[in-house]
DONU-488554 format. One record per residue: residue number from 0; y, x, z of N, C-alpha, C in turn. Coordinates in nm, 2 decimals. Layout:
% DONU-488554
@pos=NUM nc2=Y nc1=X nc3=Z cac2=Y cac1=X cac3=Z cc2=Y cc1=X cc3=Z
...
% end
This chain:
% DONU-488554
@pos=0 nc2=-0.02 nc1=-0.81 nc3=1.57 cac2=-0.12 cac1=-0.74 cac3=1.50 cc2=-0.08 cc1=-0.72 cc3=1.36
@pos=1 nc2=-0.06 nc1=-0.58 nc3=1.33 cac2=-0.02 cac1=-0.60 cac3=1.13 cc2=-0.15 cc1=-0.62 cc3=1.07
@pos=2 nc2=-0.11 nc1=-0.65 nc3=0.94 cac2=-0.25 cac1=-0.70 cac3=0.85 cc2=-0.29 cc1=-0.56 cc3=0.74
@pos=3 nc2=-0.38 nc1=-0.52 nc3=0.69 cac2=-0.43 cac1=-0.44 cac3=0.70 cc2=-0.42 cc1=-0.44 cc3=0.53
@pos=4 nc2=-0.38 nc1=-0.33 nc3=0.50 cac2=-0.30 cac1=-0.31 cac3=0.30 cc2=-0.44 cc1=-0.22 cc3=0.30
@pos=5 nc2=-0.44 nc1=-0.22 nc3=0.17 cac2=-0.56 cac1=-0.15 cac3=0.07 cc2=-0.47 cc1=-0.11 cc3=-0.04
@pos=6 nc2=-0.48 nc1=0.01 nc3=-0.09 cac2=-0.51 cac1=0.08 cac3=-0.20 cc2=-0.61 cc1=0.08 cc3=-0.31
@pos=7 nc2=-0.58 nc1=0.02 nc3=-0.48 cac2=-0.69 cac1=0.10 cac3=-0.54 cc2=-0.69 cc1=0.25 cc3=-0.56
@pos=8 nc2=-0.82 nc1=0.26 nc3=-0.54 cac2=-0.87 cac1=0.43 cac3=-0.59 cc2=-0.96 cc1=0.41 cc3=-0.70
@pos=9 nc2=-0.88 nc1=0.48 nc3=-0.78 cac2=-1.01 cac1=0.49 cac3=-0.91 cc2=-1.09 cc1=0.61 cc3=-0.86
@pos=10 nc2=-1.22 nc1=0.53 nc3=-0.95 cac2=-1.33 cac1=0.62 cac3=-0.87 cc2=-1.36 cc1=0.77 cc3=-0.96
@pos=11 nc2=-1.27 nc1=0.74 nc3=-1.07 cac2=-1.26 cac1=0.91 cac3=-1.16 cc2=-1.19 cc1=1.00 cc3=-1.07
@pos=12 nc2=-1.08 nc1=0.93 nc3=-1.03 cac2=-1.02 cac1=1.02 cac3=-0.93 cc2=-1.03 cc1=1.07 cc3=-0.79
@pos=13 nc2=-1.16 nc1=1.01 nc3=-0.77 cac2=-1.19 cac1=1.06 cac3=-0.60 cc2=-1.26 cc1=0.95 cc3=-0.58
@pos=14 nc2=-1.37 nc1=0.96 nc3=-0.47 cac2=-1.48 cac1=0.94 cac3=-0.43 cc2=-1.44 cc1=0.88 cc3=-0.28
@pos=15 nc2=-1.50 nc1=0.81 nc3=-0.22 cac2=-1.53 cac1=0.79 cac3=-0.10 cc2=-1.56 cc1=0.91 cc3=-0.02
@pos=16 nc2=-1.45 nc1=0.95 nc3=0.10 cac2=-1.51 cac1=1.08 cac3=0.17 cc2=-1.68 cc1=1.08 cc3=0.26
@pos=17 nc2=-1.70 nc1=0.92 nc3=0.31 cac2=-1.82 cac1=0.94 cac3=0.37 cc2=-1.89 cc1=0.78 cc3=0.29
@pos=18 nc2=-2.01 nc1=0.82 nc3=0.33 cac2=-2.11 cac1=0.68 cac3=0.32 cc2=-2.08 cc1=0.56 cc3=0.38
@pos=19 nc2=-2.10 nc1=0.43 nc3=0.30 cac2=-2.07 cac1=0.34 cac3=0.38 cc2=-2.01 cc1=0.17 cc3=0.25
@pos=20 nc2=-2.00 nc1=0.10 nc3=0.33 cac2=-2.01 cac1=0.01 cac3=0.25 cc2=-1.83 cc1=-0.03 cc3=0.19
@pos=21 nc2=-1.82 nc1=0.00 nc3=0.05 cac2=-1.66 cac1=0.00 cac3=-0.02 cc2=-1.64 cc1=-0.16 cc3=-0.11
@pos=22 nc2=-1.53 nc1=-0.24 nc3=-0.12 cac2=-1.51 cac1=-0.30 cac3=-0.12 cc2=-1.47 cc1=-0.26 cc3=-0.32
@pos=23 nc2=-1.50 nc1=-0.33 nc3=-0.40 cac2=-1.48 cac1=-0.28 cac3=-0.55 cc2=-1.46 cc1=-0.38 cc3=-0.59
@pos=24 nc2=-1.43 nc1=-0.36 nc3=-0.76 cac2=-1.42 cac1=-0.48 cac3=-0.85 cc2=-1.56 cc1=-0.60 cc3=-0.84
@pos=25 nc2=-1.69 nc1=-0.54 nc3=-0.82 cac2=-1.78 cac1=-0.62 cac3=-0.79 cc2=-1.80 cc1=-0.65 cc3=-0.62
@pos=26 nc2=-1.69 nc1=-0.61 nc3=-0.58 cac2=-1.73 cac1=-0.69 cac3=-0.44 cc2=-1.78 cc1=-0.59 cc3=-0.34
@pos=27 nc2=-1.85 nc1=-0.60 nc3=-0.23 cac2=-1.87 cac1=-0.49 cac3=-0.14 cc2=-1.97 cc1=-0.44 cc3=-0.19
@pos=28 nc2=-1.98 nc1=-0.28 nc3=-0.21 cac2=-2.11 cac1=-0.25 cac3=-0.23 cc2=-2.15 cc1=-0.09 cc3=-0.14
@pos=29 nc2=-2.23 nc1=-0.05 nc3=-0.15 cac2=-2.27 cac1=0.05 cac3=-0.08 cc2=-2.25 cc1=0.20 cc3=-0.14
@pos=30 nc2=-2.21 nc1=0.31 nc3=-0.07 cac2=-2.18 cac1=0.46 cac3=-0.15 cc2=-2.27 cc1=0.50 cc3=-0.10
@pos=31 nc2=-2.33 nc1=0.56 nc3=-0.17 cac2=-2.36 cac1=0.70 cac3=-0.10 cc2=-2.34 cc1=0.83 cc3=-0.13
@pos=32 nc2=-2.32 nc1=0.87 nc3=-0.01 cac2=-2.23 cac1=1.05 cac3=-0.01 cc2=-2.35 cc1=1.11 cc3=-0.06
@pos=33 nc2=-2.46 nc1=1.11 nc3=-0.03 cac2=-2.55 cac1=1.23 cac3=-0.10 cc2=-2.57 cc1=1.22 cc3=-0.21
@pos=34 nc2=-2.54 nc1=1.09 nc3=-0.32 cac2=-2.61 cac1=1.08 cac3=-0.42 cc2=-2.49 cc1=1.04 cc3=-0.53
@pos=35 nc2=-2.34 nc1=1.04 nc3=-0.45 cac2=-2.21 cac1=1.02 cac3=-0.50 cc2=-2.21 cc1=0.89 cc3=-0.58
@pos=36 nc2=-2.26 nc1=0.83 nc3=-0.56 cac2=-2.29 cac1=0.69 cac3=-0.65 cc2=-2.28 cc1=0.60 cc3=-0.58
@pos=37 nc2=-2.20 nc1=0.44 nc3=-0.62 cac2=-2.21 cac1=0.30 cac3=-0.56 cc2=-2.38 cc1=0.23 cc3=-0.59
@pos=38 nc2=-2.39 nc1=0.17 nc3=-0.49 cac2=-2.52 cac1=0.07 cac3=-0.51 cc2=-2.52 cc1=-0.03 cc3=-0.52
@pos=39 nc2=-2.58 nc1=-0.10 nc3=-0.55 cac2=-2.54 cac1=-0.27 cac3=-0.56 cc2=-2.66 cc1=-0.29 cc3=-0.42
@pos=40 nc2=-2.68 nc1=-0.46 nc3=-0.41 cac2=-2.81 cac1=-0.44 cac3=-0.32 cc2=-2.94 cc1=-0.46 cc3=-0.36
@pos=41 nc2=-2.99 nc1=-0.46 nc3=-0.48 cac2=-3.07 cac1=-0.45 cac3=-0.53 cc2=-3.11 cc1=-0.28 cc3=-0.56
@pos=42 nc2=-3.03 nc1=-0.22 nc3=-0.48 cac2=-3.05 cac1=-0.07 cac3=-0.53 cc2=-3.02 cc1=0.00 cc3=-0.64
@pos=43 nc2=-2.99 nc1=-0.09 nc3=-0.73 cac2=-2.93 cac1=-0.05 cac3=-0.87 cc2=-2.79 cc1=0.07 cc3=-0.89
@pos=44 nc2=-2.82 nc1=0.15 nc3=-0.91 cac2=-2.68 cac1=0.22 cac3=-0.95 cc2=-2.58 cc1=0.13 cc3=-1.01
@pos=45 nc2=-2.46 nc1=0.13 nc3=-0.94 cac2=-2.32 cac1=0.07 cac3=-1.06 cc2=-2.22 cc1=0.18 cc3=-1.02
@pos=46 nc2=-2.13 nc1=0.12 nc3=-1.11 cac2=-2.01 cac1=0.20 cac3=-1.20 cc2=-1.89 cc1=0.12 cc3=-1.17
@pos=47 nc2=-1.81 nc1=0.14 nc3=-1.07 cac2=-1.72 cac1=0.04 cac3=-1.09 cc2=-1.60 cc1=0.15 cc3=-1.11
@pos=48 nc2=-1.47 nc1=0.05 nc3=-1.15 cac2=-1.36 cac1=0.21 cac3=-1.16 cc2=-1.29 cc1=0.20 cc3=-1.04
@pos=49 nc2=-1.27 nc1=0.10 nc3=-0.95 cac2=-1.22 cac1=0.14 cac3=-0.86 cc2=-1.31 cc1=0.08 cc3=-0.70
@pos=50 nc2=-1.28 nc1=0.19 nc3=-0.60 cac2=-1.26 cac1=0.10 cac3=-0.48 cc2=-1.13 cc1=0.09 cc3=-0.36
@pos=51 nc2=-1.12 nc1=0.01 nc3=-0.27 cac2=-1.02 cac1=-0.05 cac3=-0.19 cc2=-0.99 cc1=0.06 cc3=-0.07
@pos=52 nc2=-0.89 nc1=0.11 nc3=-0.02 cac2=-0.88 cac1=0.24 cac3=0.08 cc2=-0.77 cc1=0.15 cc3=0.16
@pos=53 nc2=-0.81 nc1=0.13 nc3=0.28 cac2=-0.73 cac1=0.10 cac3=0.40 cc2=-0.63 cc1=0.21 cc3=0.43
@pos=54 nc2=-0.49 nc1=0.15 nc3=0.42 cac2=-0.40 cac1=0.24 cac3=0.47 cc2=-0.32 cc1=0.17 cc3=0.57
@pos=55 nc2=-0.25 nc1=0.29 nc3=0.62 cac2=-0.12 cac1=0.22 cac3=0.73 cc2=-0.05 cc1=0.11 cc3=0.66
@pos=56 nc2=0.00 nc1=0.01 nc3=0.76 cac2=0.09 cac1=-0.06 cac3=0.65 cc2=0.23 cc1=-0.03 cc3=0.80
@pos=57 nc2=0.32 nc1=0.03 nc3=0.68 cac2=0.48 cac1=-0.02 cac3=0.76 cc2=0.59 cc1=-0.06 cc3=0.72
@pos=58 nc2=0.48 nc1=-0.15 nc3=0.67 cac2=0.62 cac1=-0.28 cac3=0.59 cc2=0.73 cc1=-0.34 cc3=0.71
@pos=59 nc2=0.73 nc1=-0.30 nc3=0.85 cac2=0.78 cac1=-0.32 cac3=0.98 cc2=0.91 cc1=-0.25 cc3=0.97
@pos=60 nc2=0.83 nc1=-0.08 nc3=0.96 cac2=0.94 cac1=0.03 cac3=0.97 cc2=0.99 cc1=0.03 cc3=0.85
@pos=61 nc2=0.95 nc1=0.03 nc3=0.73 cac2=1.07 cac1=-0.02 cac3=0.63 cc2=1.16 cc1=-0.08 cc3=0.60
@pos=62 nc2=1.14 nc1=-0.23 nc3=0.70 cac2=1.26 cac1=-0.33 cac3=0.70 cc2=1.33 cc1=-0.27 cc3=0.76
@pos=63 nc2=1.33 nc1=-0.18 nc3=0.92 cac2=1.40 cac1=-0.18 cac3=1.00 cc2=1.45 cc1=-0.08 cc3=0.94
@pos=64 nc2=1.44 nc1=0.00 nc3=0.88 cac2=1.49 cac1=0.12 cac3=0.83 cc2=1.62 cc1=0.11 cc3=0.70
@pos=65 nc2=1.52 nc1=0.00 nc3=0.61 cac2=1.64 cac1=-0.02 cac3=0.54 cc2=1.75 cc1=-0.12 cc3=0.56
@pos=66 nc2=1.72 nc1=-0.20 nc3=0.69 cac2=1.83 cac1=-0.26 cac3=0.76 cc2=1.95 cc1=-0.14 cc3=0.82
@pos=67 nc2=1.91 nc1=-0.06 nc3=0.89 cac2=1.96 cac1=0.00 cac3=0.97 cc2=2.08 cc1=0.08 cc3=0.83
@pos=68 nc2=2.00 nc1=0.12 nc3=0.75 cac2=2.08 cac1=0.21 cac3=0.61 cc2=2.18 cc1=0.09 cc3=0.53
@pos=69 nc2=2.19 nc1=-0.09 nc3=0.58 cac2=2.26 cac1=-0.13 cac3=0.56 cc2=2.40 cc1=-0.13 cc3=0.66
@pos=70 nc2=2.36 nc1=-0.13 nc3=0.75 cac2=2.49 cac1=-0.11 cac3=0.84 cc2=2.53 cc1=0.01 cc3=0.81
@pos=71 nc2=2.54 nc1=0.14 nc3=0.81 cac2=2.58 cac1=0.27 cac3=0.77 cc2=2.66 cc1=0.22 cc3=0.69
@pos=72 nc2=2.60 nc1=0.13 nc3=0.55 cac2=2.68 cac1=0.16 cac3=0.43 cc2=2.80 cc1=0.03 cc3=0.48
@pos=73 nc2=2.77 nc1=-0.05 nc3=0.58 cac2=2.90 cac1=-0.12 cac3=0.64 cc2=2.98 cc1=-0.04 cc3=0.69
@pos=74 nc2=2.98 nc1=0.04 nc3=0.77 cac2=3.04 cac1=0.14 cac3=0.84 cc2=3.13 cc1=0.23 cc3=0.76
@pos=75 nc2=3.07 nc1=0.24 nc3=0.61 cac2=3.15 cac1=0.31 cac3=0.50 cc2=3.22 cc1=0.22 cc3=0.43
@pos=76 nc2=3.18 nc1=0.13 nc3=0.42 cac2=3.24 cac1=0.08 cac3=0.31 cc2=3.41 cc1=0.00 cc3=0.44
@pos=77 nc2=3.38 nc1=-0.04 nc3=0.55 cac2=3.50 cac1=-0.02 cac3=0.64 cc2=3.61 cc1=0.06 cc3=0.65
@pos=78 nc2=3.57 nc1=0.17 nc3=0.61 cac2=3.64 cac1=0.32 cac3=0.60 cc2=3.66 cc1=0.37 cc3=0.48
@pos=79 nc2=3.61 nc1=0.36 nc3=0.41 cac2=3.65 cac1=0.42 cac3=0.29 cc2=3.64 cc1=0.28 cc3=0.18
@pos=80 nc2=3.61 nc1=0.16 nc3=0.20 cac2=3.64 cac1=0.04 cac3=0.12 cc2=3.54 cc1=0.04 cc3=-0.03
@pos=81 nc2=3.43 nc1=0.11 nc3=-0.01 cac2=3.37 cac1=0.13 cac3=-0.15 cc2=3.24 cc1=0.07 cc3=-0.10
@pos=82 nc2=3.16 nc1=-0.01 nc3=-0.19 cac2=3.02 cac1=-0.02 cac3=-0.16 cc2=2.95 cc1=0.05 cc3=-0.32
@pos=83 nc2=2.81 nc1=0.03 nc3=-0.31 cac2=2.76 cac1=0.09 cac3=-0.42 cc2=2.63 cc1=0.04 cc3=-0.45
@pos=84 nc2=2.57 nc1=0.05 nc3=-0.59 cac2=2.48 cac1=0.05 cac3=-0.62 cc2=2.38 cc1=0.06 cc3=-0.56
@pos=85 nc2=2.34 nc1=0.18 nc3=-0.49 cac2=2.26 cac1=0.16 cac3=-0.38 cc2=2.23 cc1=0.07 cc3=-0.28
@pos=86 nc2=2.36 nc1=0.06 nc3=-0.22 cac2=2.37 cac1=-0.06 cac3=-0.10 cc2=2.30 cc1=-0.23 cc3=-0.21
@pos=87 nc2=2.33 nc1=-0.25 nc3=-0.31 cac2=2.30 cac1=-0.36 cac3=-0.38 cc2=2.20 cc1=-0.36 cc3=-0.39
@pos=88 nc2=2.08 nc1=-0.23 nc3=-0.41 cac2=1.94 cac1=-0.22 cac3=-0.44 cc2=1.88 cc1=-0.23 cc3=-0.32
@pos=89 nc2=1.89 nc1=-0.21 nc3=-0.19 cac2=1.88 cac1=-0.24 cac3=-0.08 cc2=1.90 cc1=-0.36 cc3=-0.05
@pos=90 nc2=2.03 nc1=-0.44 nc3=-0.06 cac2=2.00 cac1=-0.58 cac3=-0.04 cc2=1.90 cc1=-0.65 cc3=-0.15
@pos=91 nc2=1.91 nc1=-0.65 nc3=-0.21 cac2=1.80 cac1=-0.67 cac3=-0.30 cc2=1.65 cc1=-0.67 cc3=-0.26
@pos=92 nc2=1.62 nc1=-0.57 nc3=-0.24 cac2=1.45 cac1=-0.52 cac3=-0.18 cc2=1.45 cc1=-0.56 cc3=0.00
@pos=93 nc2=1.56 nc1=-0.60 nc3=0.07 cac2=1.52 cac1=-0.69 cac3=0.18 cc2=1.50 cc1=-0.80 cc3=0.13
@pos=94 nc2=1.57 nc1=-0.90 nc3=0.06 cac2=1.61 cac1=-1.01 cac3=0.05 cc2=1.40 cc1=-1.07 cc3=-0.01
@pos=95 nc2=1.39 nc1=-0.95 nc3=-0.09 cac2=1.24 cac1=-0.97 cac3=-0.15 cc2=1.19 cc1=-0.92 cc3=-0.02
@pos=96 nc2=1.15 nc1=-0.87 nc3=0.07 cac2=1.09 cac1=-0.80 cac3=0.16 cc2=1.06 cc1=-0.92 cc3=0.24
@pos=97 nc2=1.16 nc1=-1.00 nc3=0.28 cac2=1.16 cac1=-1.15 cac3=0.39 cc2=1.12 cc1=-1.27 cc3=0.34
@pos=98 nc2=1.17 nc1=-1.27 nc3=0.18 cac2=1.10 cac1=-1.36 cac3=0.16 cc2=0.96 cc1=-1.38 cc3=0.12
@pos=99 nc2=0.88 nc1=-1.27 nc3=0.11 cac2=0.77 cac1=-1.25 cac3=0.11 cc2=0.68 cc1=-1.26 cc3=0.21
@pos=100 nc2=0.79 nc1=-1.25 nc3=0.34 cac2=0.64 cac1=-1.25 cac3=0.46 cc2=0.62 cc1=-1.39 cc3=0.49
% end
């Protein structure tokens, strides 16, 4: 089961597409689409600047992807005997990628 990434969205920059309860700097609170405004539960209008947007996470297909673009640059660097920069920024961002999970 992957675990589930959030995005901030500032709320200058876009709104919640539907009604419903958004997760913000003060915590869960309520939108509403007719009235484009967060609620608290006291009913009070608030202002927060951002709230939390569930996205895909494929921190999965990334590893495997940038593993896979490490063997290639093995495959070159066998053949033509050069590695690069790149290949180093790549090991790099696995090495952080694994040890992170």
């Amino acid at each position: 089961m992957k675990n589930s990434k959030y995005i901030k969205v500032s709320v200058s920059e876009r709104k919640p597409e539907t009604a419903g309860n958004y997760n913000t700097e003060y915590g869960l609170k309520s939108y509403s689409k007719a009235m484009q405004l967060f609620i608290d539960d006291n009913g009070e209008e608030i202002y927060p600047e951002y709230w939390l947007q569930e996205v895909p996470d494929y921190e999965d297909e990334m590893k495997e992807m940038l593993a896979k673009c490490m063997l290639e640059f093995g495959r070159f660097k066998a053949e033509f005997g050069q590695g690069s920069k790149l290949e180093l920024e790549i090991k790099s961002l696995l090495t952080k990628l694994k040890t992170e999970s």
